[in-house]
C-alpha positions as CSV (number, residue, x, y, z in Angstrom):
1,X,-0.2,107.1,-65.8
2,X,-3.5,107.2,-67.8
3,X,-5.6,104.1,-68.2
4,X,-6.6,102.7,-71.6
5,X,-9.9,103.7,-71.3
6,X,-8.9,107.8,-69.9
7,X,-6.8,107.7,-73.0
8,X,-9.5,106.4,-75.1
9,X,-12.2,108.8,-73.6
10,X,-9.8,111.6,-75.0
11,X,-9.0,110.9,-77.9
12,X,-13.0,110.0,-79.0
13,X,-13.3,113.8,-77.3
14,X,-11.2,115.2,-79.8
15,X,-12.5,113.1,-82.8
16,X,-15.6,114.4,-81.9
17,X,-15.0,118.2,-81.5
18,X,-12.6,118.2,-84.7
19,X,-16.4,116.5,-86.7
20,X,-18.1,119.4,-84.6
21,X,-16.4,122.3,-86.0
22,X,-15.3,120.6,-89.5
23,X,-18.8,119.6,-90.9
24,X,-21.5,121.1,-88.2
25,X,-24.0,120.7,-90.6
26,X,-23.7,117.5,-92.6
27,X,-23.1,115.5,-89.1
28,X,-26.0,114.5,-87.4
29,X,-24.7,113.7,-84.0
30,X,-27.1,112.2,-81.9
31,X,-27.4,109.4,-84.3
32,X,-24.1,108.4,-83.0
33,X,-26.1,107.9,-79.7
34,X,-28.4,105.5,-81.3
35,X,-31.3,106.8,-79.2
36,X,-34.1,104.9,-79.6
37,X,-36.5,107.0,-77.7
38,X,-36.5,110.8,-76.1
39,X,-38.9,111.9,-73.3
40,X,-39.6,115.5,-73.0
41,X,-41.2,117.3,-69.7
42,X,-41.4,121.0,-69.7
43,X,-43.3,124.0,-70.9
44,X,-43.9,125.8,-73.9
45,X,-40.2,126.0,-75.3
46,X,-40.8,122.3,-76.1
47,X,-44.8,121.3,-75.9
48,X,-45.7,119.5,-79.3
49,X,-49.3,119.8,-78.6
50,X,-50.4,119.0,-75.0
51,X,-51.8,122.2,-73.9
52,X,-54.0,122.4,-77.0
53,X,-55.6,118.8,-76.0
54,X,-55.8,119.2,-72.4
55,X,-58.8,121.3,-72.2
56,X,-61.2,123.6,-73.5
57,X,-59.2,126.8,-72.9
58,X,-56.0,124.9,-74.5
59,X,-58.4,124.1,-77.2
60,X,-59.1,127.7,-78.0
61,X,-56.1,129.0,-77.4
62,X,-54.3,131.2,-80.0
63,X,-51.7,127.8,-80.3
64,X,-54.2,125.9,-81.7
65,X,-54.7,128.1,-84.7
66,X,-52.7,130.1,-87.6
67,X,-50.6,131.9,-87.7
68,X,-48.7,129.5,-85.2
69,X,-47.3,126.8,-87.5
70,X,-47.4,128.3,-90.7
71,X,-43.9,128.5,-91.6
72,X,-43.4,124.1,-91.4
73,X,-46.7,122.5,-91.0
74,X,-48.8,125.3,-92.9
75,X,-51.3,124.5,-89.7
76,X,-51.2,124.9,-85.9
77,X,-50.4,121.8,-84.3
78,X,-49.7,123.4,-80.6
79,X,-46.0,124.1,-81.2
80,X,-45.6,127.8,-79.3
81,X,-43.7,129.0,-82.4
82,X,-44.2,129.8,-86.4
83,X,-42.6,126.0,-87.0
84,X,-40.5,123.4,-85.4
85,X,-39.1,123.9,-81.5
86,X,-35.9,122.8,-80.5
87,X,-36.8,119.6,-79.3
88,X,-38.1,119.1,-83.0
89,X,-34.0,119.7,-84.1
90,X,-33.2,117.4,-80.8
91,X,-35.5,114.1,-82.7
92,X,-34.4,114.9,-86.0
93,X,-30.5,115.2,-85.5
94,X,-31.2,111.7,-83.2
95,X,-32.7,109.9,-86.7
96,X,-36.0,110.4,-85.0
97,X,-39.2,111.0,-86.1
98,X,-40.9,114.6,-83.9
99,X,-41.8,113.5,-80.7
100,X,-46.0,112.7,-80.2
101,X,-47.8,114.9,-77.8
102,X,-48.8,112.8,-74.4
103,X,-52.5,113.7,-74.8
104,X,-52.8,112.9,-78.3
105,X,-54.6,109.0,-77.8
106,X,-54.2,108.1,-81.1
107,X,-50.2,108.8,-81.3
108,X,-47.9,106.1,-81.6
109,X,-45.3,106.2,-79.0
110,X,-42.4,104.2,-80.1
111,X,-39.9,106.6,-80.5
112,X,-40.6,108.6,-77.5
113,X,-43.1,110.9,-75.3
114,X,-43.5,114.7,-75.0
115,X,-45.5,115.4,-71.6
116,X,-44.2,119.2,-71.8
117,X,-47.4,121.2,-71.8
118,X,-47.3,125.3,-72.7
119,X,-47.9,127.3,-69.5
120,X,-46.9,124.7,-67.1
121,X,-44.7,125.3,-63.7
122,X,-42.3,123.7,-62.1
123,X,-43.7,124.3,-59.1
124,X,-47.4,122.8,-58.1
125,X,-50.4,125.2,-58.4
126,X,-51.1,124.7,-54.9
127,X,-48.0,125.2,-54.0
128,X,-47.9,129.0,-55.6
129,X,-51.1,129.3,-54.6
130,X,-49.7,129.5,-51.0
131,X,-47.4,131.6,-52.1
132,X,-50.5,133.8,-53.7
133,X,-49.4,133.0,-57.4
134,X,-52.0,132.0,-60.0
135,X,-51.2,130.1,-62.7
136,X,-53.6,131.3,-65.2
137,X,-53.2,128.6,-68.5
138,X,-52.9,124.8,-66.9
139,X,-52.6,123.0,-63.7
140,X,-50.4,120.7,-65.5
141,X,-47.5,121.6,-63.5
142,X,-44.0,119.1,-63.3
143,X,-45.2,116.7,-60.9
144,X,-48.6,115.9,-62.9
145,X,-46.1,115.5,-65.9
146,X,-44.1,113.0,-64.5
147,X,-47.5,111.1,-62.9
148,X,-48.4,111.0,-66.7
149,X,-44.8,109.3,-67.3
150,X,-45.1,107.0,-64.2
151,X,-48.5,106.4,-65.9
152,X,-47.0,105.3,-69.6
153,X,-43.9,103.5,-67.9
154,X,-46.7,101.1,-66.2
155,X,-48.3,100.6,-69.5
156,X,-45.3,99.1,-70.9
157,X,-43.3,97.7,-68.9
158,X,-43.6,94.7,-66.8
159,X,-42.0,95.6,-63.7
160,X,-38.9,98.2,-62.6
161,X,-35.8,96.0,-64.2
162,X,-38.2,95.7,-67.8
163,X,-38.5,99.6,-67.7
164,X,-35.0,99.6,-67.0
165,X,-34.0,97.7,-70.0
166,X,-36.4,99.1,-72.2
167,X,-35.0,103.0,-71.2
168,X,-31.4,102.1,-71.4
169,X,-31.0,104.0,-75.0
170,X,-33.6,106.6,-74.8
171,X,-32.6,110.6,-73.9
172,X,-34.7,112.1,-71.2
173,X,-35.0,116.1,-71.2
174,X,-36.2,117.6,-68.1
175,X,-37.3,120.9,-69.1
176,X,-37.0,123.7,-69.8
177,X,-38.9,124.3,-66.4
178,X,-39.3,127.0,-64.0
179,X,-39.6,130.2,-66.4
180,X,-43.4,130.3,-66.0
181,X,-43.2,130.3,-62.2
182,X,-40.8,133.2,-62.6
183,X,-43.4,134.7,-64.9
184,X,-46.7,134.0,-63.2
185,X,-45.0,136.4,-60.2
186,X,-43.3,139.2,-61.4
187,X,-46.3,139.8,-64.1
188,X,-48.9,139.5,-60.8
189,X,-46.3,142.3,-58.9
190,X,-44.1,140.3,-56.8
191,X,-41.1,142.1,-56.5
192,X,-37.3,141.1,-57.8
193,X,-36.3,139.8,-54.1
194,X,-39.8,137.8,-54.1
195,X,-39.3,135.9,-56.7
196,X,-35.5,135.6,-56.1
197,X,-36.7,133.8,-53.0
198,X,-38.3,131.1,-55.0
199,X,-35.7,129.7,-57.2
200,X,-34.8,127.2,-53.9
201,X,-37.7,125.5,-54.4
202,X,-38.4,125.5,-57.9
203,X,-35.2,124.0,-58.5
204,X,-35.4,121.8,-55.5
205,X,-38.9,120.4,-57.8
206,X,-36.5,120.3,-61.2
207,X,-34.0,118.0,-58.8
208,X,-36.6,115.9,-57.9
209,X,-37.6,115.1,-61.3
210,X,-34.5,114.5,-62.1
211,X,-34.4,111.4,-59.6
212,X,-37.3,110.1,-60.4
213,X,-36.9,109.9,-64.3
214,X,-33.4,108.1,-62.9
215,X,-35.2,106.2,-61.1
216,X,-37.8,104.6,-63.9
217,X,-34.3,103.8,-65.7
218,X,-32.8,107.2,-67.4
219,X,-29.2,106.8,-68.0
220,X,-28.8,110.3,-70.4
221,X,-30.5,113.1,-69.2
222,X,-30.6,116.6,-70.0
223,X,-31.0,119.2,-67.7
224,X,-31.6,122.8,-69.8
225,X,-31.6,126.3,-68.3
226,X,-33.7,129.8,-68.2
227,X,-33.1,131.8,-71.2
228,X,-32.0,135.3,-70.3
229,X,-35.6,136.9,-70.5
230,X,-34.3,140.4,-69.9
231,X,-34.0,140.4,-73.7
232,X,-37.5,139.1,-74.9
233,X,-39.8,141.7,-75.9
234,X,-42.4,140.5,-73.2
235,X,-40.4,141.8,-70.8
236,X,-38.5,144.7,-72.1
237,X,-42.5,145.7,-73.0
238,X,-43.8,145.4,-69.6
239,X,-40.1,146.5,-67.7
240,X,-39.6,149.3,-69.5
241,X,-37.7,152.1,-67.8
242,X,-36.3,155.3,-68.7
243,X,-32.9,154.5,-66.1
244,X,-30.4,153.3,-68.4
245,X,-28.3,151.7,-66.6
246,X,-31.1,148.9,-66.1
247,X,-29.6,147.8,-69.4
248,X,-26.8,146.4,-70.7
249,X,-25.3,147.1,-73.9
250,X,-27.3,144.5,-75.8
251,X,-30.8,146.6,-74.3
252,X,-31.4,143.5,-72.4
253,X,-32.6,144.2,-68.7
254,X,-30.0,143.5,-66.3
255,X,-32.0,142.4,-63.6
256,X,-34.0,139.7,-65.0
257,X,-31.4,138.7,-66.9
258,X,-28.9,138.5,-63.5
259,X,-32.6,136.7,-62.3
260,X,-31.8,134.1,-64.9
261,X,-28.4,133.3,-63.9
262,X,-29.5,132.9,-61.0
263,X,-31.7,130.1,-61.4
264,X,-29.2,128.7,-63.8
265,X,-26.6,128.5,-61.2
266,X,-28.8,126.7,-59.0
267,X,-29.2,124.0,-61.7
268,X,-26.2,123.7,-62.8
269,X,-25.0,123.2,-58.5
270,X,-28.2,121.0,-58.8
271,X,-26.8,118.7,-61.0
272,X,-23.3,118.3,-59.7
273,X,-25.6,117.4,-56.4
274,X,-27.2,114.7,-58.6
275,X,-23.8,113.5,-60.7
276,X,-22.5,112.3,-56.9
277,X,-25.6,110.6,-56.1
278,X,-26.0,108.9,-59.1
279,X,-22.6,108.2,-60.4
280,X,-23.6,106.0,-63.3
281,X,-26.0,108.4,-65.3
282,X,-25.0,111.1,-67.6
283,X,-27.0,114.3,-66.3
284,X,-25.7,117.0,-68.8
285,X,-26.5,121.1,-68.3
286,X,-28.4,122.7,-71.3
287,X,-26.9,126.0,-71.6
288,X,-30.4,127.8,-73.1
289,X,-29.0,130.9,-71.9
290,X,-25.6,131.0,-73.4
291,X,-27.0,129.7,-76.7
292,X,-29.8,132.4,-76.8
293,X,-26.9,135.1,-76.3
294,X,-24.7,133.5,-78.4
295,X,-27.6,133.5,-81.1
296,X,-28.6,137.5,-80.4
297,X,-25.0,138.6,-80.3
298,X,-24.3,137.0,-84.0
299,X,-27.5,137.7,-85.1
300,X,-26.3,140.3,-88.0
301,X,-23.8,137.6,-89.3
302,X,-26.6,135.0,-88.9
303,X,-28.8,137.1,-91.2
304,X,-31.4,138.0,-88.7
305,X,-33.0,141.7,-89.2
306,X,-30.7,144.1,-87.3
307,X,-33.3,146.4,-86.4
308,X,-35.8,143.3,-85.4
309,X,-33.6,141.7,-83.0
310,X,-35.9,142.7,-80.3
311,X,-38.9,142.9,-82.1
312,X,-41.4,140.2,-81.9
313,X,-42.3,138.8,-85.5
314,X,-46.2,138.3,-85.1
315,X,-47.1,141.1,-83.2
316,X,-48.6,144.7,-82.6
317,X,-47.5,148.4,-81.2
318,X,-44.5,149.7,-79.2
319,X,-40.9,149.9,-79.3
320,X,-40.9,146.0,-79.7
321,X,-44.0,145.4,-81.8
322,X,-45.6,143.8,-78.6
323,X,-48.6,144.4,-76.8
324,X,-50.1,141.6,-73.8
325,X,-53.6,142.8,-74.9
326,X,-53.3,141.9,-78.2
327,X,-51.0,139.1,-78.9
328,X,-50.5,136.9,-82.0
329,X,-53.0,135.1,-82.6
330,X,-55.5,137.4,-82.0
331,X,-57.9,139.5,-84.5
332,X,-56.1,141.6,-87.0
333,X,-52.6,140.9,-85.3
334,X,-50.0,141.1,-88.3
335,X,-47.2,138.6,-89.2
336,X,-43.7,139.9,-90.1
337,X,-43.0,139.4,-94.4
338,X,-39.8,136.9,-93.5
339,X,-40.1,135.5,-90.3
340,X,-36.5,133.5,-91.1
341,X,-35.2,137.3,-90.1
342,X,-36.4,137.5,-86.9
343,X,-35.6,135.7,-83.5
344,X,-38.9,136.5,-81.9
345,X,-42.1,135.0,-82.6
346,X,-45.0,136.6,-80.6
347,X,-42.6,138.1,-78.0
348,X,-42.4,135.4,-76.1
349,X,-41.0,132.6,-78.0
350,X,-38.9,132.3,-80.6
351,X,-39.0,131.8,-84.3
352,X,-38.2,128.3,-85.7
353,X,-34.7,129.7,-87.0
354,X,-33.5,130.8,-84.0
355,X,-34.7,127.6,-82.6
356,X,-32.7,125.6,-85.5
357,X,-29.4,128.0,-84.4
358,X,-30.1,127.3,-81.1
359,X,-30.5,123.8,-81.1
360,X,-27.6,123.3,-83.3
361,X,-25.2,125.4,-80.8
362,X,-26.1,123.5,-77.9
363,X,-25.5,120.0,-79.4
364,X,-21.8,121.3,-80.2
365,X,-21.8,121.6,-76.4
366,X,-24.0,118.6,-75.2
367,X,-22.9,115.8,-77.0
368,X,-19.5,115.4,-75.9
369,X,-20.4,115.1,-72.1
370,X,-23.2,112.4,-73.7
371,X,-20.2,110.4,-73.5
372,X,-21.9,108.2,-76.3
373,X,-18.9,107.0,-78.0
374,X,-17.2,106.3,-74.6
């Protein structure tokens, strides 16, 4: 017979799903978590402004300047994106205010940290060095992220059961991780079995990260996935291949997309790893790549541009308005009329709408296995 508590677990599940799919926009659900901080580590999908402080080259990167930001802030503020990113949606459905770039001194840090930086790896830049991979916009890969964390824990806590106590309502997201590493190779010719043959390890660095953020005194962490980059106009741009049947129905590239899953399904066997050795923390799967293809294939009904769909908003020439020699940002690179229309930013990332769908599909997913109101 079910305990009490089974009984009570289920019936709070079905509350919550019944709010999910009766008011999904009037509900903000991670309020009901009463987060009082998130910590973000990552890449460009969720970098609030790292990349751009970090150095010189970050400095004059095409992030730091218009058009990128236009759409919410009317100014570039490092966000990879015309507005907000997902984790952006994340803070705000939490009650949150956005979360503060970790290189931004002057920040206050109350509500939370954002070491992502754009460009970054999962794996160390020695470590694809050896593997004769360059990673061409920062060294700040996942393990100097998280020395930057050990770094801020130490600042305010007094010792391990103070950081403890002090975590015990914040949300940690580890990544999105790992797409850059995937990038950085096949983009510098290392073949489809090459790269394959790296996911081991760069998840093997995402599980690590995961341990450690445990181990400063994370109780609710979120572990997101690869996006299915067989349909982003970076890749069907540089892929591109007369053989049909590299596609799929959507146009997306089969192969990198089948890449994807296969890092995804290392995470997600990853984290069941990680649910056994640590019984008592909440380690949740971000499904990126179900919500991205959940996004594309309601797109029409979403009012995104059906003859966009692959086409990168700010961007120049080809099939998909994409070209790696002249990316947005750069002189005399146009910006789409309605960028609310298209899911593409600059080819690469996506436009704060489909970021706002995004992020709003994969809270219907994630909160429940929160297990806040347990």
């Amino acid at each position: 017979m079910a305990s009490n508590q089974e009984l009570l677990s289920v019936l709070l599940m079905i509350i919550t799903v019944s709010l999910l799919f009766s008011q999904p926009r009037q509900i903000h659900l991670l309020k009901m978590c009463n987060f009082a901080q998130i910590y973000q580590l990552g890449d460009s999908i969720s970098d609030t402004g790292n990349l751009i402080r970090e150095t010189p080259i970050g400095a004059a990167s095409p992030f730091a300047r218009l058009p990128y930001g236009e759409t919410f802030f009317n100014n570039a503020t490092g966000r990879c994106s015309n507005g907000l990113l997902m984790i952006d949606f994340f803070a705000l459905e939490a009650g949150l205010p956005f979360l503060n770039p970790y290189k931004n001194i002057d920040a206050n840090f109350k509500h939370g940290v954002n070491f992502a930086v754009a460009g970054s790896t999962a794996l160390s830049t020695h470590i694809l060095e050896k593997k004769g991979i360059s990673s061409p916009v920062t060294n700040s890969s996942l393990d100097l992220q998280l020395e930057w964390m050990h770094t801020y824990f130490n600042s305010i806590c007094y010792n391990h059961r103070d950081c403890v106590e002090k975590l015990k309502n914040s949300l940690f997201m580890v990544g999105e991780i790992g797409g850059n590493d995937y990038n950085y190779a096949l983009f510098q010719g290392k073949s489809f079995d090459e790269v394959k043959s790296m996911v081991h390890d760069v998840v093997g660095a995402i599980k690590n990260a995961v341990r450690k953020v445990i181990h400063y005194g994370a109780v609710r962490v979120i572990v997101p996935g690869n996006f299915p980059i067989g349909c982003l106009p970076i890749y069907l741009t540089g892929f591109k291949t007369n053989n049909s049947a590299a596609y799929d129905k959507y146009h997306c590239l089969k192969g990198l997309n089948e890449l994807s899953m296969y890092h995804n399904d290392h995470v997600q066997k990853a984290i069941k790893d990680l649910k056994k050795e640590y019984p008592n923390t909440v380690i949740v799967y971000g499904d990126y790549y179900n919500a991205f293809q959940w996004l594309f294939h309601n797109a029409p009904r979403l009012r995104f541009g059906v003859a966009s769909l692959q086409k990168a908003c700010c961007g120049i020439g080809g099939e998909y308005n994409f070209n790696i020699t002249r990316m947005c940002g750069a002189p005399e690179v146009p910006v789409c009329v309605d960028p609310r229309r298209h899911i593409s930013w600059d080819g690469v990332h996506l436009t704060q709408e489909a970021y706002k769908i995004m992020a709003r599909r994969l809270l219907h997913d994630i909160f429940p296995q929160l297990q806040c109101l347990v």
